[in-house]
C-alpha positions in Angstrom: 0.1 12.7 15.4 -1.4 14.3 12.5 -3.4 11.3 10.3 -1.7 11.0 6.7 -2.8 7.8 5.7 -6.1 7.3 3.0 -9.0 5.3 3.3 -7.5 3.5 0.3 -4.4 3.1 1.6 -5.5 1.8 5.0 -7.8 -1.1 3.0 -4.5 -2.6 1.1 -2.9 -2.7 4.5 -5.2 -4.4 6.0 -5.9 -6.7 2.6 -1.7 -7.4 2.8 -2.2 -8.4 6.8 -4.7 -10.8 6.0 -3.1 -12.4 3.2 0.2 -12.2 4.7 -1.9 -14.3 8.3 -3.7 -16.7 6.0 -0.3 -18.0 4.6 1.6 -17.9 7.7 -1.6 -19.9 9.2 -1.7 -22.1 6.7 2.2 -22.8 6.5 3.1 -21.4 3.4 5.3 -19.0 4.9 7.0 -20.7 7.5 10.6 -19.8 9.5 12.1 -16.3 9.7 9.7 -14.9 6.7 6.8 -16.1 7.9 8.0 -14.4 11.3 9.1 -11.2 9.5 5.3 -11.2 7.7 3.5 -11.8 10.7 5.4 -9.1 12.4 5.0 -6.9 9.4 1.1 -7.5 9.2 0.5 -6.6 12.8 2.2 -3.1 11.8 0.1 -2.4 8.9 -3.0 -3.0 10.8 -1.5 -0.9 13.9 -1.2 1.9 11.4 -4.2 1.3 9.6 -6.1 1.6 12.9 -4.7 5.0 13.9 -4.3 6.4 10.5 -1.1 7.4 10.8 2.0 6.1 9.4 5.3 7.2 11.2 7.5 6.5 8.0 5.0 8.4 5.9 5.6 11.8 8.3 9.8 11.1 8.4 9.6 11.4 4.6 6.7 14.0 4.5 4.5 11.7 2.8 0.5 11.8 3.1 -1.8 9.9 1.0 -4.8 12.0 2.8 -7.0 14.4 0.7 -6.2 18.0 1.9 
């Protein structure tokens, strides 16, 4: 796994799985979506972690400096 994923990048994933916790915590999301965001969130930070996105590299995207 080659790491394509910016500093930048990885800080508005992890900003988007906080938010994205806060209102499932605090039941504005609720149901399905706040499922689906929940779910969602625990993938950005996942890929924030290792610094790789696997979608990025299927579509030979990389936010990295070279």
């Amino acid at each position: 796994m080659k790491k394509n994923m910016s500093n930048i990048d990885r800080i508005i994933r992890i900003l988007i799985a906080v938010v994205a916790a806060v209102l499932y915590y605090n039941g504005t999301l609720t149901g399905t979506i706040g499922i689906v965001a929940v779910v969602i969130a625990v993938i950005f930070v996942l890929t924030s972690l290792i610094n790789f996105c696997p979608l990025y590299s299927i579509f030979g995207i990389s936010t990295r400096k070279k």
